[in-house]
N, C-alpha and C positions, 0 to 999 in steps of 0.2 A: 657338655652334653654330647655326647654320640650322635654321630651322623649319621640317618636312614641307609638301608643297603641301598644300594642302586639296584634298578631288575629292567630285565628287558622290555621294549614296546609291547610285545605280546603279552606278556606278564600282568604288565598293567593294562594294556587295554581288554583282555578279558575278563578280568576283576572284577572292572570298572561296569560294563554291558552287563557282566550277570548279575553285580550289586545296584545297579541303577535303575531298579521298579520297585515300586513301594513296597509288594508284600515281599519281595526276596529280601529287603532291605531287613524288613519287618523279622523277620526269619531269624538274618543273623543274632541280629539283637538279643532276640529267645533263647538261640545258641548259646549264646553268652553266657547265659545266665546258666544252661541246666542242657544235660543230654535229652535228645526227645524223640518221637517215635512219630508217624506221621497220621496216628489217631489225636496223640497230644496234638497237635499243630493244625489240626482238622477243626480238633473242639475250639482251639484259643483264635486261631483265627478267621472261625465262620466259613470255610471254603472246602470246595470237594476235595474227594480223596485225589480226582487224577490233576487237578490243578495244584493241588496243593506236591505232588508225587514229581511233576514236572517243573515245579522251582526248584526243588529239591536237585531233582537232575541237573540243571542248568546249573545251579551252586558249586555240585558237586565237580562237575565237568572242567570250574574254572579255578578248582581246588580251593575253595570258599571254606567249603564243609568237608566232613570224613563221613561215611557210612560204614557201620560194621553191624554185622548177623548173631543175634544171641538165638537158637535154636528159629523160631518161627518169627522173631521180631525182628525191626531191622531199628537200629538207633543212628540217631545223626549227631553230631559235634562240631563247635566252631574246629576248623584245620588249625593244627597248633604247630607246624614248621612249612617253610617255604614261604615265598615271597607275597602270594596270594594271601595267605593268612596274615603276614604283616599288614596288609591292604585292607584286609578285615578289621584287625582290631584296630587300625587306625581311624577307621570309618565310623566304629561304634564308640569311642573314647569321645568323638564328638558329640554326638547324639546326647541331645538336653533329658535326661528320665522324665522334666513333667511334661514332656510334650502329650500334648493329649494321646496322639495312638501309642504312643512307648506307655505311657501309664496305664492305657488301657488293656495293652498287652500283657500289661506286669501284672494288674489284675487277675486277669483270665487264668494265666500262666499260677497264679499264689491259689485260686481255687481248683486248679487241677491236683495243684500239689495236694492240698489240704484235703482234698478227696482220697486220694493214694493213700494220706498219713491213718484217716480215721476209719479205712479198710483196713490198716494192716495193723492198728490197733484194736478192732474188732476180734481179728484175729488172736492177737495176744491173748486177749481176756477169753476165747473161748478154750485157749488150746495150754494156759498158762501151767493147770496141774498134769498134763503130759507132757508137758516139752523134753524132757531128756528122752522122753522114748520117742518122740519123734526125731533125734539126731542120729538114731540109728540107721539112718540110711546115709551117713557117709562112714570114711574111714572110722577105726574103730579110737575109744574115747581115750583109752589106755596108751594109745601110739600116739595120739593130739597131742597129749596131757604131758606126755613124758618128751615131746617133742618143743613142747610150750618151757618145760624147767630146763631142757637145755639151753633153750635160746636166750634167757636167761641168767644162767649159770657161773656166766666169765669173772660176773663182780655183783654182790650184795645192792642192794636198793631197800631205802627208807620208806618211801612214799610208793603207793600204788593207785591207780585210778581204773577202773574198770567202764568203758563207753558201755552202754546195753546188756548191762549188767546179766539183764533174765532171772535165772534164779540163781545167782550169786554163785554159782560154781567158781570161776576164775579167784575169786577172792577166797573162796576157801582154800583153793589149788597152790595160792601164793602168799596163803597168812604167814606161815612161819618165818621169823627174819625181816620182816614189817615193823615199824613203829603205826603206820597209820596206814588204811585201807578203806576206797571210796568207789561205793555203785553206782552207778547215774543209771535210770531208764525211763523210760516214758510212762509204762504200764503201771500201774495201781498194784494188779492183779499178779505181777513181775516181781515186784517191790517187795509183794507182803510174802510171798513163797521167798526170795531171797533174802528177807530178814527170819524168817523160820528156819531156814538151814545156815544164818550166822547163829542165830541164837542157839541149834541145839550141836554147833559146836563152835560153842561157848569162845567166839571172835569179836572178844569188845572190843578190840583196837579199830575193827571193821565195822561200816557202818553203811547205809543206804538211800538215798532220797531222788524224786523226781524230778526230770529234768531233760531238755531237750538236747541232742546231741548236735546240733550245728549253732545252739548259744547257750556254752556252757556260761555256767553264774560262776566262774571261778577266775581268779586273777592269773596272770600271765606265770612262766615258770613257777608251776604250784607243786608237779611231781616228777619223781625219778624214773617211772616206769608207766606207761598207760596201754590198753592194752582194747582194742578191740576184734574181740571173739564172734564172730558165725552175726555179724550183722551188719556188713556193706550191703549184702544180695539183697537186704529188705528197703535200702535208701535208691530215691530217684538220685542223691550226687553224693556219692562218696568221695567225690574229690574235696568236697566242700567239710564234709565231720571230718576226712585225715589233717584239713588246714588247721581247725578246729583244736584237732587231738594237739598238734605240733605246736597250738599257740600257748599251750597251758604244762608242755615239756620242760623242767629245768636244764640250763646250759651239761649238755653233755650226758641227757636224759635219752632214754630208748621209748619207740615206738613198737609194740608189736602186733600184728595186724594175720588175723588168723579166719580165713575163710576158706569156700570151696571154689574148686581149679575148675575149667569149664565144661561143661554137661547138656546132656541134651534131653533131660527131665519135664517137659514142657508141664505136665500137672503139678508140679510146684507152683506156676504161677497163681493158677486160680483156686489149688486144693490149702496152699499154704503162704499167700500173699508173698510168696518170693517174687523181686522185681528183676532181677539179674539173675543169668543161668551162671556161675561163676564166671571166675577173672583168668586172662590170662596174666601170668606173670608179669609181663612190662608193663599191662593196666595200672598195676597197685604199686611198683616201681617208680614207675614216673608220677602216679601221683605223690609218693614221697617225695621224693628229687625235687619236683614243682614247689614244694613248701620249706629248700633247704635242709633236707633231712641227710645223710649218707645211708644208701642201701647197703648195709651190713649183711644180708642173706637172705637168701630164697630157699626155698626146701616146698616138696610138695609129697604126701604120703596118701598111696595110695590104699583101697580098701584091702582088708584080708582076704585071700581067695577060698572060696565058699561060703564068705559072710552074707549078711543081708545089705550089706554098705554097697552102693552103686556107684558113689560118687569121691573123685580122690579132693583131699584138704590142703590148702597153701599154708603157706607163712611167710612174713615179712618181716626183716626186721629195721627199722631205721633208727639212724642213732643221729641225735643235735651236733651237728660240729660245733658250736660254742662250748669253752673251756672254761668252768669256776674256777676260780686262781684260789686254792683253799685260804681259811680265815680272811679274809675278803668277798666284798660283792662285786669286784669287778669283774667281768668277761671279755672273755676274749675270743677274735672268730678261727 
Protein backbone atom coordinates (compact mmCIF):
# COMPACT_ATOMS: atom_id res chain seq x y z
CA UNK A 1 0.00 0.00 0.00
CA UNK A 2 1.30 3.48 -1.06
CA UNK A 3 2.30 5.78 1.47
CA UNK A 4 0.31 9.26 1.91
CA UNK A 5 2.12 12.31 0.27
CA UNK A 6 3.61 14.19 3.11
CA UNK A 7 2.28 18.18 2.97
CA UNK A 8 3.26 20.86 4.73
CA UNK A 9 2.04 22.12 8.47
CA UNK A 10 0.07 24.75 6.73
CA UNK A 11 -1.38 22.48 4.31
CA UNK A 12 -2.82 20.59 6.88
CA UNK A 13 -3.44 22.85 9.44
CA UNK A 14 -5.89 24.77 7.23
CA UNK A 15 -7.64 21.83 6.02
CA UNK A 16 -8.02 20.71 9.20
CA UNK A 17 -9.74 24.48 10.79
CA UNK A 18 -11.80 24.80 7.71
CA UNK A 19 -12.97 21.04 7.85
CA UNK A 20 -13.55 20.92 11.55
CA UNK A 21 -17.32 22.44 11.94
CA UNK A 22 -20.05 20.34 11.59
CA UNK A 23 -21.83 22.01 8.61
CA UNK A 24 -18.53 22.68 6.56
CA UNK A 25 -17.88 18.94 7.41
CA UNK A 26 -21.51 18.32 6.31
CA UNK A 27 -20.83 20.13 3.02
CA UNK A 28 -17.91 18.18 1.92
CA UNK A 29 -19.81 15.02 2.27
CA UNK A 30 -22.52 16.51 -0.30
CA UNK A 31 -19.52 17.32 -2.41
CA UNK A 32 -18.80 14.06 -2.58
CA UNK A 33 -21.54 12.95 -3.71
CA UNK A 34 -22.81 15.50 -6.69
CA UNK A 35 -21.66 19.18 -7.86
CA UNK A 36 -24.06 21.82 -6.26
CA UNK A 37 -24.91 25.32 -6.23
CA UNK A 38 -25.58 27.15 -3.03
CA UNK A 39 -29.54 27.23 -3.51
CA UNK A 40 -28.94 23.10 -3.48
CA UNK A 41 -27.10 23.38 -0.15
CA UNK A 42 -29.52 26.18 1.30
CA UNK A 43 -32.52 23.76 0.67
CA UNK A 44 -30.48 20.34 1.91
CA UNK A 45 -29.13 21.89 4.57
CA UNK A 46 -31.84 24.31 6.32
CA UNK A 47 -29.38 27.49 6.49
CA UNK A 48 -29.21 30.89 5.04
CA UNK A 49 -27.77 31.92 1.93
CA UNK A 50 -24.86 34.08 3.60
CA UNK A 51 -24.00 31.33 6.20
CA UNK A 52 -24.32 28.84 3.95
CA UNK A 53 -21.98 31.37 1.14
CA UNK A 54 -19.40 31.76 3.84
CA UNK A 55 -18.58 27.97 4.59
CA UNK A 56 -18.34 27.84 1.13
CA UNK A 57 -15.75 30.63 1.23
CA UNK A 58 -13.78 29.20 4.03
CA UNK A 59 -13.74 25.59 2.16
CA UNK A 60 -12.90 27.23 -0.63
CA UNK A 61 -9.88 29.37 0.74
CA UNK A 62 -8.32 26.14 2.35
CA UNK A 63 -8.65 24.34 -1.21
CA UNK A 64 -11.29 22.00 0.20
CA UNK A 65 -13.64 22.81 -2.61
CA UNK A 66 -13.47 24.38 -6.35
CA UNK A 67 -15.92 26.97 -7.44
CA UNK A 68 -16.48 27.69 -11.13
CA UNK A 69 -19.26 30.12 -12.97
CA UNK A 70 -21.78 28.66 -15.57
CA UNK A 71 -23.32 32.05 -16.95
CA UNK A 72 -25.39 33.30 -13.70
CA UNK A 73 -24.74 30.11 -11.31
CA UNK A 74 -21.96 29.35 -9.47
CA UNK A 75 -21.30 25.43 -8.75
CA UNK A 76 -18.92 24.10 -6.17
CA UNK A 77 -17.08 20.59 -6.24
CA UNK A 78 -15.15 18.47 -3.81
CA UNK A 79 -11.10 19.87 -4.93
CA UNK A 80 -9.81 16.85 -7.01
CA UNK A 81 -5.83 17.72 -6.90
CA UNK A 82 -3.51 18.91 -4.23
CA UNK A 83 -2.88 18.10 -0.80
CA UNK A 84 -6.06 19.64 0.74
CA UNK A 85 -8.23 17.64 -1.30
CA UNK A 86 -6.39 14.42 -0.31
CA UNK A 87 -7.32 15.74 3.22
CA UNK A 88 -10.82 15.84 2.06
CA UNK A 89 -11.37 12.51 0.77
CA UNK A 90 -9.51 11.06 3.51
CA UNK A 91 -12.02 12.74 5.88
CA UNK A 92 -14.98 11.56 4.16
CA UNK A 93 -13.91 7.81 3.37
CA UNK A 94 -14.37 7.88 7.12
CA UNK A 95 -17.56 8.96 7.69
CA UNK A 96 -20.08 6.09 8.67
CA UNK A 97 -23.26 6.97 5.66
CA UNK A 98 -25.87 5.76 8.54
CA UNK A 99 -24.77 8.32 10.68
CA UNK A 100 -27.99 9.98 11.39
CA UNK A 101 -26.89 13.68 9.86
CA UNK A 102 -24.99 11.92 6.78
CA UNK A 103 -28.24 9.93 6.06
CA UNK A 104 -30.23 12.70 6.57
CA UNK A 105 -28.24 14.68 4.34
CA UNK A 106 -28.28 12.05 1.67
CA UNK A 107 -31.97 12.23 2.00
CA UNK A 108 -32.51 15.91 1.43
CA UNK A 109 -29.68 15.69 -1.26
CA UNK A 110 -31.88 12.22 -3.27
CA UNK A 111 -35.13 14.80 -3.07
CA UNK A 112 -33.54 17.65 -4.62
CA UNK A 113 -32.28 15.34 -7.15
CA UNK A 114 -35.67 13.76 -7.84
CA UNK A 115 -37.12 17.15 -8.06
CA UNK A 116 -34.47 18.32 -10.87
CA UNK A 117 -35.33 14.67 -12.70
CA UNK A 118 -39.23 15.08 -12.80
CA UNK A 119 -38.76 18.93 -14.06
CA UNK A 120 -36.75 17.91 -16.65
CA UNK A 121 -38.93 15.04 -17.54
CA UNK A 122 -41.94 17.23 -17.68
CA UNK A 123 -40.15 18.77 -20.02
CA UNK A 124 -39.55 15.87 -22.26
CA UNK A 125 -43.08 14.99 -22.43
CA UNK A 126 -44.17 18.55 -23.39
CA UNK A 127 -41.53 19.30 -25.95
CA UNK A 128 -40.99 15.56 -27.09
CA UNK A 129 -42.92 16.04 -30.89
CA UNK A 130 -40.49 19.07 -31.43
CA UNK A 131 -37.33 18.32 -30.25
CA UNK A 132 -35.35 18.40 -33.40
CA UNK A 133 -36.61 21.69 -34.03
CA UNK A 134 -35.62 22.85 -30.89
CA UNK A 135 -31.71 21.71 -31.74
CA UNK A 136 -31.67 24.26 -34.12
CA UNK A 137 -30.02 26.60 -32.05
CA UNK A 138 -26.73 24.91 -32.03
CA UNK A 139 -24.30 24.20 -34.69
CA UNK A 140 -25.83 22.96 -37.67
CA UNK A 141 -27.16 18.95 -37.64
CA UNK A 142 -25.50 17.98 -40.96
CA UNK A 143 -21.79 19.17 -39.43
CA UNK A 144 -22.73 17.02 -36.03
CA UNK A 145 -23.76 14.17 -37.87
CA UNK A 146 -21.05 13.96 -40.28
CA UNK A 147 -18.73 14.84 -37.53
CA UNK A 148 -20.18 12.04 -35.29
CA UNK A 149 -19.39 9.13 -38.56
CA UNK A 150 -16.07 10.38 -38.64
CA UNK A 151 -15.19 9.85 -35.14
CA UNK A 152 -16.23 6.78 -35.77
CA UNK A 153 -14.97 5.70 -38.94
CA UNK A 154 -11.31 4.31 -38.16
CA UNK A 155 -12.83 0.67 -37.41
CA UNK A 156 -16.34 -1.03 -37.82
CA UNK A 157 -18.34 -1.78 -34.62
CA UNK A 158 -20.97 -4.47 -33.92
CA UNK A 159 -22.77 -3.33 -31.00
CA UNK A 160 -24.27 0.21 -30.48
CA UNK A 161 -25.80 1.55 -27.35
CA UNK A 162 -27.30 5.00 -27.39
CA UNK A 163 -27.56 6.82 -23.58
CA UNK A 164 -30.90 9.37 -24.08
CA UNK A 165 -31.66 8.14 -26.90
CA UNK A 166 -34.64 11.11 -27.56
CA UNK A 167 -36.06 10.25 -30.69
CA UNK A 168 -33.69 7.81 -31.82
CA UNK A 169 -31.76 9.75 -34.29
CA UNK A 170 -28.30 8.41 -33.33
CA UNK A 171 -29.44 4.97 -33.98
CA UNK A 172 -30.77 5.69 -37.27
CA UNK A 173 -27.36 7.73 -38.00
CA UNK A 174 -25.34 4.56 -37.07
CA UNK A 175 -27.56 1.56 -38.26
CA UNK A 176 -25.81 0.56 -41.08
CA UNK A 177 -22.84 -1.96 -40.35
CA UNK A 178 -24.53 -2.84 -36.83
CA UNK A 179 -25.59 -6.27 -36.01
CA UNK A 180 -27.54 -4.83 -32.83
CA UNK A 181 -28.50 -1.30 -31.82
CA UNK A 182 -29.97 -0.23 -28.20
CA UNK A 183 -31.90 3.23 -27.04
CA UNK A 184 -32.10 3.85 -23.38
CA UNK A 185 -34.18 6.96 -22.19
CA UNK A 186 -36.11 7.90 -19.45
CA UNK A 187 -39.13 9.42 -21.52
CA UNK A 188 -42.21 7.45 -22.33
CA UNK A 189 -42.98 10.30 -24.74
CA UNK A 190 -39.04 9.87 -26.21
CA UNK A 191 -39.31 6.23 -26.53
CA UNK A 192 -42.60 6.11 -28.59
CA UNK A 193 -41.33 9.10 -31.26
CA UNK A 194 -38.01 6.92 -31.31
CA UNK A 195 -39.58 3.73 -32.11
CA UNK A 196 -41.77 5.51 -34.97
CA UNK A 197 -38.81 6.61 -36.66
CA UNK A 198 -37.01 2.97 -36.18
CA UNK A 199 -39.95 1.61 -37.51
CA UNK A 200 -40.51 3.74 -40.54
CA UNK A 201 -37.01 3.12 -41.44
CA UNK A 202 -37.57 -0.31 -41.15
CA UNK A 203 -34.30 -0.81 -38.25
CA UNK A 204 -35.05 -4.14 -36.75
CA UNK A 205 -31.84 -4.79 -35.61
CA UNK A 206 -32.51 -1.51 -33.53
CA UNK A 207 -34.52 -1.43 -30.71
CA UNK A 208 -35.67 0.83 -27.56
CA UNK A 209 -36.75 0.72 -24.00
CA UNK A 210 -36.71 2.61 -20.74
CA UNK A 211 -34.28 3.02 -18.53
CA UNK A 212 -32.17 5.22 -16.19
CA UNK A 213 -28.96 6.41 -17.39
CA UNK A 214 -26.81 6.32 -14.14
CA UNK A 215 -28.31 2.26 -13.54
CA UNK A 216 -28.05 0.98 -16.60
CA UNK A 217 -29.82 -2.94 -16.38
CA UNK A 218 -27.09 -4.14 -18.59
CA UNK A 219 -24.22 -6.29 -17.85
CA UNK A 220 -20.60 -5.09 -17.81
CA UNK A 221 -18.60 -4.98 -21.46
CA UNK A 222 -22.02 -5.37 -23.36
CA UNK A 223 -21.06 -2.87 -26.31
CA UNK A 224 -18.51 -1.70 -28.93
CA UNK A 225 -19.68 1.66 -29.23
CA UNK A 226 -22.04 4.02 -26.83
CA UNK A 227 -22.70 6.96 -27.46
CA UNK A 228 -24.21 9.95 -25.73
CA UNK A 229 -25.70 12.91 -27.73
CA UNK A 230 -26.81 16.46 -26.48
CA UNK A 231 -27.52 15.11 -22.80
CA UNK A 232 -24.98 15.88 -20.08
CA UNK A 233 -26.29 19.57 -20.01
CA UNK A 234 -29.62 18.14 -18.79
CA UNK A 235 -27.80 15.73 -15.67
CA UNK A 236 -26.96 17.21 -12.10
CA UNK A 237 -23.58 14.66 -12.50
CA UNK A 238 -22.40 13.64 -15.65
CA UNK A 239 -19.40 12.46 -14.31
CA UNK A 240 -21.43 9.67 -12.71
CA UNK A 241 -23.67 8.38 -16.43
CA UNK A 242 -19.90 8.74 -18.24
CA UNK A 243 -18.75 5.99 -15.25
CA UNK A 244 -21.85 4.50 -16.21
CA UNK A 245 -21.48 4.53 -20.03
CA UNK A 246 -17.66 3.11 -19.39
CA UNK A 247 -18.98 0.32 -17.20
CA UNK A 248 -21.01 -1.41 -19.95
CA UNK A 249 -17.88 -0.59 -22.70
CA UNK A 250 -16.35 -3.81 -24.15
CA UNK A 251 -12.44 -4.10 -23.67
CA UNK A 252 -11.16 -1.68 -26.35
CA UNK A 253 -14.68 -0.16 -27.02
CA UNK A 254 -15.23 3.71 -27.83
CA UNK A 255 -17.13 6.18 -25.85
CA UNK A 256 -18.51 9.07 -27.65
CA UNK A 257 -19.75 11.96 -25.97
CA UNK A 258 -21.44 14.72 -28.05
CA UNK A 259 -22.61 18.10 -26.43
CA UNK A 260 -22.58 21.80 -26.42
CA UNK A 261 -18.99 23.91 -25.61
CA UNK A 262 -19.93 26.61 -23.21
CA UNK A 263 -22.46 29.48 -23.67
CA UNK A 264 -23.99 32.08 -22.00
CA UNK A 265 -27.91 31.18 -22.95
CA UNK A 266 -29.16 31.64 -19.46
CA UNK A 267 -32.99 30.95 -20.79
CA UNK A 268 -32.09 27.52 -21.39
CA UNK A 269 -32.28 26.83 -18.01
CA UNK A 270 -35.84 27.61 -17.24
CA UNK A 271 -37.28 27.81 -21.07
CA UNK A 272 -35.70 24.22 -21.62
CA UNK A 273 -34.59 22.51 -18.32
CA UNK A 274 -31.06 22.64 -19.40
CA UNK A 275 -28.84 22.21 -16.17
CA UNK A 276 -25.28 23.12 -17.46
CA UNK A 277 -24.53 26.03 -19.82
CA UNK A 278 -22.01 23.53 -21.78
CA UNK A 279 -18.65 21.95 -20.94
CA UNK A 280 -15.38 23.19 -21.33
CA UNK A 281 -13.28 20.64 -22.85
CA UNK A 282 -11.12 19.36 -19.79
CA UNK A 283 -14.68 19.05 -18.00
CA UNK A 284 -15.76 15.94 -20.22
CA UNK A 285 -11.81 15.04 -20.54
CA UNK A 286 -11.07 14.30 -17.28
CA UNK A 287 -14.26 12.90 -16.64
CA UNK A 288 -13.11 10.30 -19.21
CA UNK A 289 -9.72 9.79 -17.82
CA UNK A 290 -11.28 9.51 -14.15
CA UNK A 291 -13.05 6.19 -15.38
CA UNK A 292 -9.76 4.94 -17.33
CA UNK A 293 -10.83 5.74 -20.60
CA UNK A 294 -7.92 7.18 -23.28
CA UNK A 295 -9.12 10.57 -24.60
CA UNK A 296 -8.78 9.88 -28.32
CA UNK A 297 -10.08 13.45 -29.51
CA UNK A 298 -11.66 16.64 -28.97
CA UNK A 299 -13.07 18.68 -31.82
CA UNK A 300 -15.56 21.46 -31.17
CA UNK A 301 -17.75 22.84 -34.50
CA UNK A 302 -18.92 25.91 -34.33
CA UNK A 303 -22.43 27.32 -35.81
CA UNK A 304 -22.67 28.50 -39.48
CA UNK A 305 -22.31 32.11 -39.86
CA UNK A 306 -25.76 33.49 -40.43
CA UNK A 307 -27.45 30.60 -39.18
CA UNK A 308 -29.95 30.52 -36.43
CA UNK A 309 -27.34 28.15 -34.33
CA UNK A 310 -26.00 30.31 -31.27
CA UNK A 311 -24.16 27.81 -29.68
CA UNK A 312 -20.90 25.84 -30.83
CA UNK A 313 -20.97 21.58 -30.28
CA UNK A 314 -18.00 19.41 -28.67
CA UNK A 315 -17.14 15.91 -29.14
CA UNK A 316 -15.29 13.50 -27.16
CA UNK A 317 -14.01 10.64 -27.97
CA UNK A 318 -12.66 7.90 -25.45
CA UNK A 319 -11.56 4.73 -26.11
CA UNK A 320 -11.18 1.35 -23.23
CA UNK A 321 -7.54 0.59 -22.99
CA UNK A 322 -8.29 -3.00 -22.39
CA UNK A 323 -7.24 -5.26 -25.29
CA UNK A 324 -9.71 -8.54 -26.26
CA UNK A 325 -6.99 -10.93 -27.20
CA UNK A 326 -9.24 -12.31 -30.30
CA UNK A 327 -10.96 -15.92 -29.90
CA UNK A 328 -10.52 -15.67 -26.29
CA UNK A 329 -12.10 -13.84 -23.24
CA UNK A 330 -9.13 -12.89 -21.98
CA UNK A 331 -8.09 -9.16 -21.48
CA UNK A 332 -5.61 -7.54 -21.25
CA UNK A 333 -4.73 -3.81 -19.79
Amino acid sequence: MAEPAQLSFAVVNAALKAAGEGTRLRILALLAELELTVSDLMEILRQSQPRVSRHLRLLAEAGLVERFREGSWAFFRLAEQGGAAEIARSLIARLDPTDPIIARDRERLAAVRSTRAAAAQSYFGRHAAHWDEIRKLHAADAAVEAAIRAALADRPFRSLLDLGTGTGRMLELLAGGIERGLGLDLSREMLALARARLERANLRHCSVRQSDIYDLALPRDSFDVVVIHQVLHFLDDGARAIREAARVLRPGGRLLVIDFAPHDLEFLREAHAHRRLGFAPETVAQWLSAVGLEVVSQQNLAPEPGSEGKIAVSLWLGRDRRILIAGSTREVA
